[in-house]
N, C-alpha and C positions, 0 to 999 in steps of 0.2 A: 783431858784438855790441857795441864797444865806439864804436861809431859812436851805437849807438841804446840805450843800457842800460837804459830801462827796457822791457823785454819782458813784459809778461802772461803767466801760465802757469795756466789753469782747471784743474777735473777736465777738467773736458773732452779739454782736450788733454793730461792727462795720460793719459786712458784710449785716446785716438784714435793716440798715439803709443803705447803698448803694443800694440794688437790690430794696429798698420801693422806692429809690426818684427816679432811673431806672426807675421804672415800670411806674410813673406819666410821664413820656417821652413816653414810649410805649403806654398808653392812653390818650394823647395828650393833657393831663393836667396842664405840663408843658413844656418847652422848653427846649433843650438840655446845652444851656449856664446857664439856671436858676438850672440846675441838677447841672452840674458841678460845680454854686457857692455856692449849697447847702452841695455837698460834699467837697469844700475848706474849708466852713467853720466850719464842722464839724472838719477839720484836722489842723485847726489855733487854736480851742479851744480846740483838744488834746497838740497840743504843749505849750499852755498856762495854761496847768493844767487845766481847767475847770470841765475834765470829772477824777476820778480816775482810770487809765489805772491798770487793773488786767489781768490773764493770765484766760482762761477759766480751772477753778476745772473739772478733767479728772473724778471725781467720780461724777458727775451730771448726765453723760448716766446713772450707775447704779438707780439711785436717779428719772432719768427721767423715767424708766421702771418701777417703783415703782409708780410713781405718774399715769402714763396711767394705772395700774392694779384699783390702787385705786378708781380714778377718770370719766376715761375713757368712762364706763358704763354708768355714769349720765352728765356728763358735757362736751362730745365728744371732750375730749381735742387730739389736734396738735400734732404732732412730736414738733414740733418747740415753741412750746409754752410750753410742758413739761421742754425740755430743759432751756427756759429761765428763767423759774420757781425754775428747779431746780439749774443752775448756784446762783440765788438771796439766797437759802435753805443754797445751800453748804456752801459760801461767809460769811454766820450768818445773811442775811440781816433782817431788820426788817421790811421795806415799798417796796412795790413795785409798780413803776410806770407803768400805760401804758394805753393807749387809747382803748385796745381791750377787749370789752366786757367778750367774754370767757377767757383772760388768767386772766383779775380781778377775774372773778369767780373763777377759781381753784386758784388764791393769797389768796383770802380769805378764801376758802377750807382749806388752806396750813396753817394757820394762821397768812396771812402776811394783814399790814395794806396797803390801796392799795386809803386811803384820800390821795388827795394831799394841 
């Protein structure tokens, strides 16, 4: 993080990150108290500035319909992964993070750098 400090932090992903560490509860991969400190402290490091809190860019739906026309065919891209894609497009980002296979693939589609 302190390579890259400014990091973007939408609802988006704040909602995407609650229902991820939910769902490690619902497959018994974690524990309910280890959820709940993992959503604490996601919300001690928004209060601390860690993340840069932005409002989600309302022309991303547009932008994310575009990206499924594009992309779609070849790289079976998500609702959800359009989206986050296009929020990073809208925003000017230049990197985009993320551990999931397919949304790197349509990042660097996109031509976003997706090294961390």
């Amino acid at each position: 993080m302190s390579m890259r400090p400014a990091v973007w932090l939408t609802p988006l992903n704040r909602a995407e990150f609650v229902h991820a560490v939910f769902m490690h509860v619902f497959w018994q991969k974690i524990t309910m108290g280890e959820a709940q400190g993992a959503v604490a402290a996601l919300e001690r490091d928004c209060a601390a500035h860690v993340w840069q809190l932005t409002d989600f860019p309302f022309e991303a739906f547009a932008r994310s319909i575009s990206l499924a026309r594009q992309h779609g065919p070849t790289l079976g891209v998500r609702t959800l992964d359009s989206l986050h894609m296009a929020c990073a497009l809208e925003l000017k980002a230049r990197h985009f993070w993320t551990f999931d296979e397919r949304q790197a693939r349509l990042a660097q589609a996109a031509g976003l750098d997706t090294a961390l």
